[in-house]
C-alpha positions in Angstrom: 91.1 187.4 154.8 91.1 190.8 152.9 88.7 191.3 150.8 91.5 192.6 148.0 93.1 189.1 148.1 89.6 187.2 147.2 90.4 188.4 143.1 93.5 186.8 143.6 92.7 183.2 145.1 89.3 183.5 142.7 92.3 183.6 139.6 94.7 180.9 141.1 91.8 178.6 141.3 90.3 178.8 138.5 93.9 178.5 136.2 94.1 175.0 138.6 90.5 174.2 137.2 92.0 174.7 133.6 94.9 173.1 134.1 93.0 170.1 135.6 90.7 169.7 132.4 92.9 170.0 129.9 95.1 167.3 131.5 91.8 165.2 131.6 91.1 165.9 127.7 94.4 164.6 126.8 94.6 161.8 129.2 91.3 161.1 127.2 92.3 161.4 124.0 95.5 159.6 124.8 93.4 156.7 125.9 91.0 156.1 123.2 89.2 158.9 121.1 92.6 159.7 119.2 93.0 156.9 117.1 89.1 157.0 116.4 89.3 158.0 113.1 91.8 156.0 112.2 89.3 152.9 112.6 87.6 150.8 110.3 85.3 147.6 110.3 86.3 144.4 108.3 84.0 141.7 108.5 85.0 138.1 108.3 82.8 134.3 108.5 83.9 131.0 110.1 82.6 127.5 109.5 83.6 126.3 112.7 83.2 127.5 116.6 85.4 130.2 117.8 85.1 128.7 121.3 87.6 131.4 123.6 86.6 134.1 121.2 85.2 137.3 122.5 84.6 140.7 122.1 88.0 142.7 122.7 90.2 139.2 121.4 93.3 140.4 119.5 93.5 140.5 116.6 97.0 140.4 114.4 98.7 140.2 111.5 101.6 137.9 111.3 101.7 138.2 114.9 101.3 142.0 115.3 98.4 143.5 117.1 96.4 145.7 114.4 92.9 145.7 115.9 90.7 143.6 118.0 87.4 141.7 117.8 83.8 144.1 117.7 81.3 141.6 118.0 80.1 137.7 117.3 77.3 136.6 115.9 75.5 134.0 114.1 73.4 134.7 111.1 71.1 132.3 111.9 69.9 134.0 114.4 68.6 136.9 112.8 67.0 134.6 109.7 65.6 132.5 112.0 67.5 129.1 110.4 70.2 127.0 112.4 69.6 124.2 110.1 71.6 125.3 106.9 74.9 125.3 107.3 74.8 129.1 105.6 73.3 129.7 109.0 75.3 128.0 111.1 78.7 130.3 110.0 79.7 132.7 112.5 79.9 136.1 111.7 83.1 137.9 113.2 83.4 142.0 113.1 87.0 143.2 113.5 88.0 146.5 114.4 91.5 147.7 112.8 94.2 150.6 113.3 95.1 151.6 110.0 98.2 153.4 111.6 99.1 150.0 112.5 99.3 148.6 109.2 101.0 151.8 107.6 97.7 153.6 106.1 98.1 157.5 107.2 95.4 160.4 107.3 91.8 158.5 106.9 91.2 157.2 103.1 87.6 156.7 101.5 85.8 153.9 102.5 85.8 152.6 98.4 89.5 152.9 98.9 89.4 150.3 102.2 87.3 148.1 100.6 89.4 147.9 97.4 92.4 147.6 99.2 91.5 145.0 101.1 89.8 143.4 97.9 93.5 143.4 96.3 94.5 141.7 99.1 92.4 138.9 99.7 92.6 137.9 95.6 96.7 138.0 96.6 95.8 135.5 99.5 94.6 137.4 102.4 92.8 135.1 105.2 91.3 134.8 108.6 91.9 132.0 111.1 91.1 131.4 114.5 93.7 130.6 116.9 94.0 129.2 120.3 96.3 131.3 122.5 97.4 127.7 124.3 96.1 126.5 128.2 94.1 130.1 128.7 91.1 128.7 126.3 91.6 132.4 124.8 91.2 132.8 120.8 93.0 135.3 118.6 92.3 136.2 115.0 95.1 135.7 112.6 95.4 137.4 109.4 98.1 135.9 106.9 98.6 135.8 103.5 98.7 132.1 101.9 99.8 130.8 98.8 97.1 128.8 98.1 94.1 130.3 100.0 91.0 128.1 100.0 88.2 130.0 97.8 85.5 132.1 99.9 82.1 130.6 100.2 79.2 131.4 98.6 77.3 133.7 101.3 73.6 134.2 101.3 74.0 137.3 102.9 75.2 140.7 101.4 78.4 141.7 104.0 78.4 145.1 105.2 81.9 145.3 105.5 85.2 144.9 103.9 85.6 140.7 103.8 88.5 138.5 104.4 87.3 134.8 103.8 88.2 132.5 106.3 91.4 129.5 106.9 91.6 126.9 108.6 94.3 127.3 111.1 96.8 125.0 111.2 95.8 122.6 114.3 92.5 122.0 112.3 93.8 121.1 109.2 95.7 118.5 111.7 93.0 117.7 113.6 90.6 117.2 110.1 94.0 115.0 108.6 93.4 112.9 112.1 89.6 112.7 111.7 89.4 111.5 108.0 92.2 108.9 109.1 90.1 107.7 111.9 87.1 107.4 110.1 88.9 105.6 107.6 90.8 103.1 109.6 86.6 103.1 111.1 85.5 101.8 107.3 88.3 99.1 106.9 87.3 95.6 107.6 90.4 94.0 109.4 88.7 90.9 109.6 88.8 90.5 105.9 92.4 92.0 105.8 93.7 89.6 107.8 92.0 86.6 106.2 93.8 88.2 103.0 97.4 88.3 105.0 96.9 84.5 105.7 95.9 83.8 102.4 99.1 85.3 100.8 101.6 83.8 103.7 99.9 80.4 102.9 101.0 81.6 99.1 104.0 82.2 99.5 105.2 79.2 101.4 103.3 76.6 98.6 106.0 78.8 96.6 108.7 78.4 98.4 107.8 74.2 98.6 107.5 74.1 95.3 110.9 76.3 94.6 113.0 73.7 96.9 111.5 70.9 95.1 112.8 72.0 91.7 116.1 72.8 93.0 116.5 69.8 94.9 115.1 67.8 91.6 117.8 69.7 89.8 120.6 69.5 91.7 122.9 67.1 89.2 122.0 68.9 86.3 123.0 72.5 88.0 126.2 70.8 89.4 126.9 69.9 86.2 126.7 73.4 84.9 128.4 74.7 87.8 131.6 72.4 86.6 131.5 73.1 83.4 131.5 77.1 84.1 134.8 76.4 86.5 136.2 74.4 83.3 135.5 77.7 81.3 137.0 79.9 83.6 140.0 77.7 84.1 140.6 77.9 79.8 139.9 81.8 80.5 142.1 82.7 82.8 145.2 80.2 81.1 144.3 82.1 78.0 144.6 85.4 79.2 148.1 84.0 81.3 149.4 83.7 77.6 148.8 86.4 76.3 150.3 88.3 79.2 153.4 86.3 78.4 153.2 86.6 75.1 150.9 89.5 73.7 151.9 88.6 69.9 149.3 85.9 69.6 146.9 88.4 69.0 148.7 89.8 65.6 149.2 86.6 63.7 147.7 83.0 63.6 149.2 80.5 65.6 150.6 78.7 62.1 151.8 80.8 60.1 151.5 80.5 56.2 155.1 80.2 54.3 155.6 83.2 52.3 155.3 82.4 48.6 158.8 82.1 46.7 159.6 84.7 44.4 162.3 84.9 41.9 164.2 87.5 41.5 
C-alpha cells in the first residue's frame, strides 16, 4: 500500500465511523430519550392489593396505552405503621405520554396539575384490573358518573392525583361478600320455625273457610236462585223492548186525554 492512498482510506473510515454514530443516536432517540420530555408523573392510592401489578404494567385510558406504572409502594413503610388503614394504601406512580392524550410541546407543571384537577372533579378515576389467566394487572383510567369521593390522605402527594375505583369485578365480588355474610347472620332455624307457623295458619284458615261455606250452603243456593230469577226478568225485559222500543216513551196505561169542547 502507497503511502498516497493512506489519506484516502484514513477519510473513508472515518465518514463510516460518522455514519455509524449518528445511526446509533437516532436509533437511541427513536427508542426512548425522545418522548422524554413529553413525560410527567401522576400519582394515584389503592385500598386494596394490586397483586399482578408491577413496575412497567400498562397503563390506559379507556383501553388506550398512555403510560405505564413507575413504582409501588406502601406508605406504611416509610412511617413505620401497617396498622392504620392510611398505611396500609398502596401508593401507585404512573408515568404518562402527554402526546398520547393530545397535549403538544411540554406545558407547566401548574398547568398538569390543574388539568388533571378539572378532570378528576368531572369524574376522573383509577382502577386496577386483571388482564385475565396471566395474573398481570393494568391501570385503568375512566371517567364515571358518579365517582366515589377521594380519601382523606395523611400524606401531602407529590404528584398530580387521580383517586382510586373500584373496578368492576370488586364491586361484584364486595356485592357477593356482603351477601354471604348476610345469608352468614340469618338464623334459618328460626325462619323456618316461622314458615311452619304460617303453613299451620293458613290451613286453620282454610278449615275454618270450608266450614262456613259448607254451613252456608242453603242460604247461598238460595241466593244463587234468586239471581237466575233476576236475570231471567232481565233478559225478558230487555227481549221487549227489542220488540217494542216504545215502552220506554209512555207508561204502560195510558191516561185518557181530557175532553175539550170546542
Amino acid at each position: 500500500m502507497s503511502n498516497e492512498n493512506k489519506p484516502r482510506y484514513a477519510r473513508i473510515g472515518f465518514i463510516v465511523l460518522a455514519g455509524a454514530v449518528a445511526i446509533a443516536a437516532t436509533l437511541v432517540y427513536l427508542g426512548g430519550f425522545s418522548g422524554k420530555d413529553t413525560q410527567v408523573i401522576i400519582e394515584s392510592y389503592y385500598d386494596k392489593p394490586v397483586s399482578g401489578l408491577s413496575a412497567g404494567s400498562a397503563v390506559n385510558f379507556r383501553g388506550v396505552k398512555i403510560g405505564e406504572v413507575k413504582y409501588i409502594r406502601l406508605e406504611g413503610l416509610q412511617a413505620g405503621d401497617l396498622t392504620t388503614a392510611d398505611a396500609q394504601r398502596v401508593r401507585i406512580f404512573m408515568s404518562f405520554d402527554l402526546h398520547k392524550i393530545g397535549v403538544r410541546g411540554r406545558p407547566p407543571p401548574e398547568e398538569v396539575e390543574q388539568a388533571i384537577g378539572e378532570y378528576v372533579a368531572r369524574g376522573l378515576r383509577a382502577s386496577v384490573v386483571s388482564s385475565g389467566i396471566t395474573g398481570l394487572s393494568r391501570i385503568e383510567l375512566n371517567m364515571l358518573d358518579d365517582p366515589p369521593p377521594p380519601a382523606e390522605l395523611t400524606w401531602t402527594p407529590r404528584h398530580p392525583l387521580i383517586p382510586p375505583a373500584p373496578s368492576l369485578m370488586e364491586g361484584f365480588a364486595d356485592a357477593a361478600t356482603k351477601a354471604m355474610n348476610q345469608l352468614n347472620k340469618m338464623d334459618f332455624v328460626s325462619v323456618w320455625s316461622n314458615v311452619q307457623d304460617v303453613a299451620a295458619s293458613a290451613a286453620r284458615l282454610a278449615r275454618n273457610v270450608d266450614a262456613l261455606v259448607e254451613g252456608q250452603r242453603a242460604t247461598v243456593g238460595s241466593i244463587v236462585r234468586s239471581v237466575d230469577a233476576a236475570a231471567e226478568k232481565i233478559e225478558e225485559l230487555a227481549r221487549k223492548l227489542e220488540e217494542n222500543p216504545s215502552l220506554l216513551l209512555r207508561p204502560a196505561d195510558p191516561e185518557p186525554l181530557p175532553e175539550t169542547s170546542l
